[in-house]
N, C-alpha and C positions, 0 to 999 in steps of 0.2 A: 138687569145688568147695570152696574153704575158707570156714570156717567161723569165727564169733567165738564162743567159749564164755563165757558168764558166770554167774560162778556166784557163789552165798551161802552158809556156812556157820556156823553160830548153834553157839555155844559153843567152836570152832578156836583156841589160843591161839599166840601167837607162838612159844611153845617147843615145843607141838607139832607147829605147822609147819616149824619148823627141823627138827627131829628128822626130819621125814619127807623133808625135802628131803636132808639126810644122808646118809638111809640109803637112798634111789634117786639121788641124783646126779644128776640129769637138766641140770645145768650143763653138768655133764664131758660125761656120757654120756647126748646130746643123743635123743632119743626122734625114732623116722623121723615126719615128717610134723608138728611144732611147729617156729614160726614164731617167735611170741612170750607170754611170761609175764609178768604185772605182778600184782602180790600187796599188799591192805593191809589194816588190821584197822579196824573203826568198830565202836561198839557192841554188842561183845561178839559181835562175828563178822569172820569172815576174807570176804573178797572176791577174786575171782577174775576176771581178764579175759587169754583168750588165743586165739590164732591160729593155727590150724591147717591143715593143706592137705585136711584132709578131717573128718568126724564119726568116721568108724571109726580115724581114726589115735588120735585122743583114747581112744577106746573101747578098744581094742587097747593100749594105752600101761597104761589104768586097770587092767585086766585082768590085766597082766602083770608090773606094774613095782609101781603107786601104791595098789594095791589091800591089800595085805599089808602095805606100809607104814606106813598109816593106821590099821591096827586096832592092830600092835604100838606107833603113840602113844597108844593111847587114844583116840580120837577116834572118839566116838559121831553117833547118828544120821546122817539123811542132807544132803545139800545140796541146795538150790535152784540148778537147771540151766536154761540156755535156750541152745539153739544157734543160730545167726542166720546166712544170709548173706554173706560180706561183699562190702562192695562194691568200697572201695579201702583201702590201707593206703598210710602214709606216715613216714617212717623219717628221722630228721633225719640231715642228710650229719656220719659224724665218732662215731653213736649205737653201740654195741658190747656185746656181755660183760654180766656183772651188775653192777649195784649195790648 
């Protein structure tokens, strides 16, 4: 069943996010079972909303790929997770690639 992940993390800076985006790639090399990514920073935390075809693809991805990433930026404690659901998604005709 897919899933919407959202997550919070309290103290994540931009540069540390890039760094890990970097260094797993997950643009290029697209992780089985991710859908969509949307990523922004507010008061002094990163935010997190994405879609996946399942919990364990996320899991399996963190595990394997995001997990080692994160500690080599520095990037303490944990984040605020909630998995939900989904019920539809909707994709504007023409939407593609990153921003």
């Amino acid at each position: 069943m897919a899933v919407v992940l959202s997550m919070r993390w309290a103290g994540v800076t931009p540069e540390q996010y890039d760094a890990v985006r970097d260094t797993v790639r997950w643009e290029e090399e697209v992780p089985e079972g991710a859908v969509l990514h949307a990523a922004w920073f507010d008061g002094g935390a990163l935010y997190v909303t994405d879609v996946w075809n399942a919990q364990s693809d996320f899991e399996r991805f963190f595990a394997e790929r995001l997990a080692a990433a994160v500690k080599e930026a520095g990037i303490t404690g944990e984040p605020e997770t909630r998995f939900s659901p989904l019920h539809r998604r909707f994709v504007a005709p023409g939407v593609s690639g990153a921003a």
